[in-house]
N, C-alpha and C positions, 0 to 999 in steps of 0.2 A: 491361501494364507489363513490360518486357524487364529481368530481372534477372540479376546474374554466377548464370553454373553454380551455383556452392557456397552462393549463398540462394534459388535457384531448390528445391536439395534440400531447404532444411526450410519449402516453401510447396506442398506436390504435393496436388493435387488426389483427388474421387473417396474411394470407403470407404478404401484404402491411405492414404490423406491424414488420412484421421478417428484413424486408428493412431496414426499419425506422429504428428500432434496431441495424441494421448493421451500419448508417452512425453515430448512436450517439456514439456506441461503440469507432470509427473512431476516434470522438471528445473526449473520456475518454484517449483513447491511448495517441492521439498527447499532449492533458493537462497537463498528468500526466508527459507524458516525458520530457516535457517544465518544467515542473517543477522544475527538478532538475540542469540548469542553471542559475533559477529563484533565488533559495535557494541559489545558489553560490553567485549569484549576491548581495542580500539583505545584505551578510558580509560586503559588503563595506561600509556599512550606519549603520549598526547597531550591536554588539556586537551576538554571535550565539545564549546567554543564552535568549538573547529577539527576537531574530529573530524562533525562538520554541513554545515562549511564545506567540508574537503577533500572529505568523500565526495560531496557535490552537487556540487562543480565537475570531478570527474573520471569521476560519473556523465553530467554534460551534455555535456563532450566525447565523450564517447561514444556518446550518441543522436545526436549532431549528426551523426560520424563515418556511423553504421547510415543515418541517415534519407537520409544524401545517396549511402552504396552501394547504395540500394533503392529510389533516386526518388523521394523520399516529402519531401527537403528542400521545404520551401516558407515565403514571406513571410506573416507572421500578417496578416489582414485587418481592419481597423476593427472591423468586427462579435465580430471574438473577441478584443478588446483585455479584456474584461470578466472573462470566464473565465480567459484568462490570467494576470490578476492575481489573482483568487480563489483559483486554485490554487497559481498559483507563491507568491503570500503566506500563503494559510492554510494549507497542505497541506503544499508542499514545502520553505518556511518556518517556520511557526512549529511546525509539527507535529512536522517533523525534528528542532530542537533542544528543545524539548519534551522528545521522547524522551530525546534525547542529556542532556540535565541530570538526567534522573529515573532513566538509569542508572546516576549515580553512588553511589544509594541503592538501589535495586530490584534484584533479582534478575533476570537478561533472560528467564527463563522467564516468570514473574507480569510483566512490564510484557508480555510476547507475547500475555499472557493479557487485558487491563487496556486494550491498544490495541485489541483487534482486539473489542471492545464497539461500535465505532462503528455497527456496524449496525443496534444495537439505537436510538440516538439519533437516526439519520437516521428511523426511523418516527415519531416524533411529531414532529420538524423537519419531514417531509415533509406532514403533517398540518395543521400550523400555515400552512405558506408555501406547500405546493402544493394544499394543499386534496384531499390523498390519502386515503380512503377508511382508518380505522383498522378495518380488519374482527378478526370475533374470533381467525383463526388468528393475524393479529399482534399481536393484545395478549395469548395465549397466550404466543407467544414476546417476548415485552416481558416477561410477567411471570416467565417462565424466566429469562430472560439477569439480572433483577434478584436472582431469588433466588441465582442464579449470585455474583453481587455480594457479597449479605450473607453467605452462607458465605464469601466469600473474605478478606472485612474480619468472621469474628464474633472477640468478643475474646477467643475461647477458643484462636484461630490467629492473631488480631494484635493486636499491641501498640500501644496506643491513646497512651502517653505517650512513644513513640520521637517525637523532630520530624523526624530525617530520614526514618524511613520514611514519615511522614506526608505531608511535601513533596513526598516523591519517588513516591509514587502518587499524591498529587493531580495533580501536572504529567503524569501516562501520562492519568489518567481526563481532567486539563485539552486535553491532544492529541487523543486520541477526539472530545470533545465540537467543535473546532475541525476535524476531519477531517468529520466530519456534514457541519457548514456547509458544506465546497468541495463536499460531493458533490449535495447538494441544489439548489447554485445549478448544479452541472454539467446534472443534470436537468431544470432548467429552461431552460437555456441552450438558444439556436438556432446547431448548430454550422453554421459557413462550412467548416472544415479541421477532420480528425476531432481526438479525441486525441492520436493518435498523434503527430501532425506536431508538433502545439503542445506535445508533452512538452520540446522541449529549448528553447523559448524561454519556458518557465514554470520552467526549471531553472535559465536564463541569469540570470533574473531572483533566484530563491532564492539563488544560487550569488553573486551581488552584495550581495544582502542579507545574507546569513550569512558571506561574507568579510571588509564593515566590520564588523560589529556582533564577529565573534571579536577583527578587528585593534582594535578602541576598547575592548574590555572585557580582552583576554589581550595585546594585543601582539603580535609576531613568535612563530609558535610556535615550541615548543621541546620538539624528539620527544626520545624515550626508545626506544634500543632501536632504530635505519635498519634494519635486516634484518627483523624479526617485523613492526613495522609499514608496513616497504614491502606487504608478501605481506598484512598483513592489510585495507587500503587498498586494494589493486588488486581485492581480493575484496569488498569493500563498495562501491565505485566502478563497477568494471566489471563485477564480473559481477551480485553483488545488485542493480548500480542500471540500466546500460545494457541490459546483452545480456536481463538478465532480464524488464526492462520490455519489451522488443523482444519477446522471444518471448511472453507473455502477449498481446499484440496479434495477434502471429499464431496464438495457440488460438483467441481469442476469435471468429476469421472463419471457424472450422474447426469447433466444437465446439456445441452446444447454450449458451444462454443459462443454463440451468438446471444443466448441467453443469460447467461456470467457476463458478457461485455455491455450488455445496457444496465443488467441488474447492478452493476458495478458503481455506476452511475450514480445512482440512488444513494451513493456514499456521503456526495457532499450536500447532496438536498437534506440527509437528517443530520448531519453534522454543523449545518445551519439556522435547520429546526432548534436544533438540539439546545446548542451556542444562544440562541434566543430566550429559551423557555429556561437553558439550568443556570447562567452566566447574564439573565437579565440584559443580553447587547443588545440596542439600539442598532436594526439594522436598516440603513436607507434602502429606498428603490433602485440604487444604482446596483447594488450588494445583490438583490434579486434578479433585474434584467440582466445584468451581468450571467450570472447563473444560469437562467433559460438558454443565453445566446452559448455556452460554455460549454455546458453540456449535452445541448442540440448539435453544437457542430462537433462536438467529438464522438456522437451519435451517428452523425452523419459521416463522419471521415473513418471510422472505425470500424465500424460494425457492418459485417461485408455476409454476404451467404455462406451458410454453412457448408465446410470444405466437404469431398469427397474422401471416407474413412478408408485410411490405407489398413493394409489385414500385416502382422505380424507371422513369425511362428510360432507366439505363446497368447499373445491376445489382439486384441482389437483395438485397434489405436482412434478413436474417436476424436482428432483436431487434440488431443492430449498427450503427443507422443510418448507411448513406454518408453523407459528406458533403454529396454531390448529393441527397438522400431531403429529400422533404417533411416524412416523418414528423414530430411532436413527439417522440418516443421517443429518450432519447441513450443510447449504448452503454456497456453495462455498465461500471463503473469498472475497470479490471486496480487490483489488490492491490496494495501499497508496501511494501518494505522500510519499519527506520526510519531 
C-alpha cells in the first residue's frame, strides 16, 4: 500500500516501529482518557442529545477523510451489513448517548470508571453466545471487577435515595452492558473488510441516528459559549474520535495483542486523572479502590497469552485477523471514547 510521506512515518516498520508504536499508543491512551472530561465539559454549551450527535458526525468525517488518504476507503460488502449495524447502533449509538445522558449526573471520572466494566460483561455474554470457555482465571476477575462494583455503589460512599445519581449510573452500567453485546457479535462475526474500513460507515450510520433522534427530542441546537465549545468539539470529534481511532488501528498491527489489552486499561486511570485535575471532581476513595479492583480483574479475566500467528496467503495475521485470513479469530476491539 503506497502511502503520502507523512503516514508513511507513523506506520515504520521492524523493532524501531515497535517504539514508534509504543509512543503513539502513549498518545491513544492520554486522548482517549481526556476525553471523557472533554465530554463532561461540552454539557455546559450544548444539550447531551447533540453533544452525541455533533461529536459522531465530525468524528465520521474524519475517518472517512484518514481511510481514503491511507487507501483504506472501501464499499461495505453484504457480508458486513450485520456488524455494521450492530455496531454503529449499539455501540456508536446507543452507547454514545448513553454516556452523554448519564453525564449530566455523574462525575466523568466514575462513569470512566463504570463504562469501561464492559469487559467484565462481555465474559459471560461470551459464555452464554459463544460458548467460551469461563475458566477460573476469568471468574477470578469476574469476581474482582464485581467487588470493584460493590465498593463503588456501598452506601457508605453512595447515596441510594439521590434519583439522579441513580439514573445516571444506571445509564453508564445501562451502556457497558449494551457495548458487551457489539463486541461479542463483533467476535463472532466473519469479517469481509477489517474494522478499520467499516468504522466510518457504522459512524455514518450513528451520526444519522443521533442527529434525528437530538433534532425530534431538542430541536435546532442551541450552543453556549462558539469559542470554548468550537475547541472543545474539535477535540472530541477529531482527535478523541478520528485521528485517535485511526492510530489505535495502527498500534494494534504493531504491537502484541496482549499488549493493546492492558495498555487499554490505562484509559480510565487518566480519564480519572484527567476528570480530577481539568473538571476539579472531588473524587472519594471509594472511586479509586473501585478502580484498582476494576481493572485488575479485567486484567486478570482478559488478558490471556499471546495466540499462536496463523500465516495467510497475503500476510501475516498476528492475533489481528486480515481481512483476507480464514481465521475465525476477529481483531481485538480498539478502545472508544464516549
Amino acid at each position: 500500500m503506497n502511502l503520502p510521506a507523512g503516514l508513511q512515518r507513523l506506520t515504520p516498520k521492524g523493532a524501531r516501529g515497535r517504539s514508534h508504536a509504543g509512543l503513539l499508543f502513549a498518545i491513544v491512551i492520554v486522548t482517549w482518557g481526556v476525553n471523557w472530561p472533554v465530554s463532561k465539559a461540552l454539557l455546559a454549551h450544548v444539550s447531551p442529545w447533540w453533544s452525541a450527535a455533533l461529536r459522531s458526525a465530525i468524528g465520521m468525517t474524519t475517518l472517512f477523510v484518514i481511510c481514503a488518504l491511507t487507501r483504506r476507503l472501501v464499499v461495505p460488502k453484504r457480508g458486513d451489513l450485520p456488524v455494521i449495524l450492530s455496531v454503529g447502533l449499539l455501540h456508536m449509538t446507543v452507547f454514545s448517548l448513553l454516556v452523554a445522558l448519564s453525564l449530566q449526573y455523574v462525575s466523568a471520572g466514575r462513569s470512566a470508571v463504570l463504562a469501561y466494566t464492559t469487559p467484565l460483561w462481555v465474559m459471560p455474554a461470551a459464555r452464554l453466545w459463544l460458548g467460551e470457555a469461563l475458566t477460573l482465571r476469568r471468574l477470578l476477575g469476574l469476581a474482582c471487577g464485581l467487588l470493584g462494583l460493590a465498593v463503588m455503589f456501598n452506601p457508605l460512599a453512595f447515596d441510594w435515595h439521590d434519583h439522579d445519581a441513580l439514573a445516571g449510573n444506571a445509564l453508564v452500567l445501562l451502556s457497558a452492558f449494551v457495548w458487551a453485546v457489539a463486541i461479542v457479535h463483533m467476535r463472532a462475526h466473519r469479517w469481509v473488510n477489517g474494522p478499520f474500513e467499516l468504522s466510518p460507515w457504522q459512524l455514518l450510520l450513528a451520526s444519522a441516528m443521533l442527529c434525528t433522534i437530538a433534532f425530534a427530542v431538542d430541536g435546532v441546537p442551541h450552543v453556549r459559549g462558539w469559542v470554548v465549545f468550537s475547541g472543545l468539539l474539535a477535540y472530541g470529534g477529531v482527535l478523541g474520535g478520528g485521528i485517535a481511532y485511526w492510530l489505535a488501528g495502527v498500534v494494534t498491527r504493531r504491537l502484541p495483542a496482549g499488549v493493546t489489552s492492558l495498555g487499554l486499561l490505562g484509559v480510565p486511570v487518566v480519564g480519572t486523572l484527567a476528570s480530577a485535575l481539568m473538571l476539579r471532581e472531588s473524587l472519594g476513595a471509594d472511586v479509586w479502590g473501585a478502580l484498582v479492583l476494576i481493572v485488575g480483574g479485567i486484567a486478570l479475566g482478559t488478558v490471556q497469552r499471546p495466540a499462536t500467528p496463523c500465516l495467510t496467503g497475503r500476510e501475516r495475521c498476528p492475533r489481528i485477523c486480515a481481512p483476507q485470513c480464514d481465521c475465525r479469530r476477529t481483531p481485538p476491539v480498539p478502545d472508544r471514547s464516549p
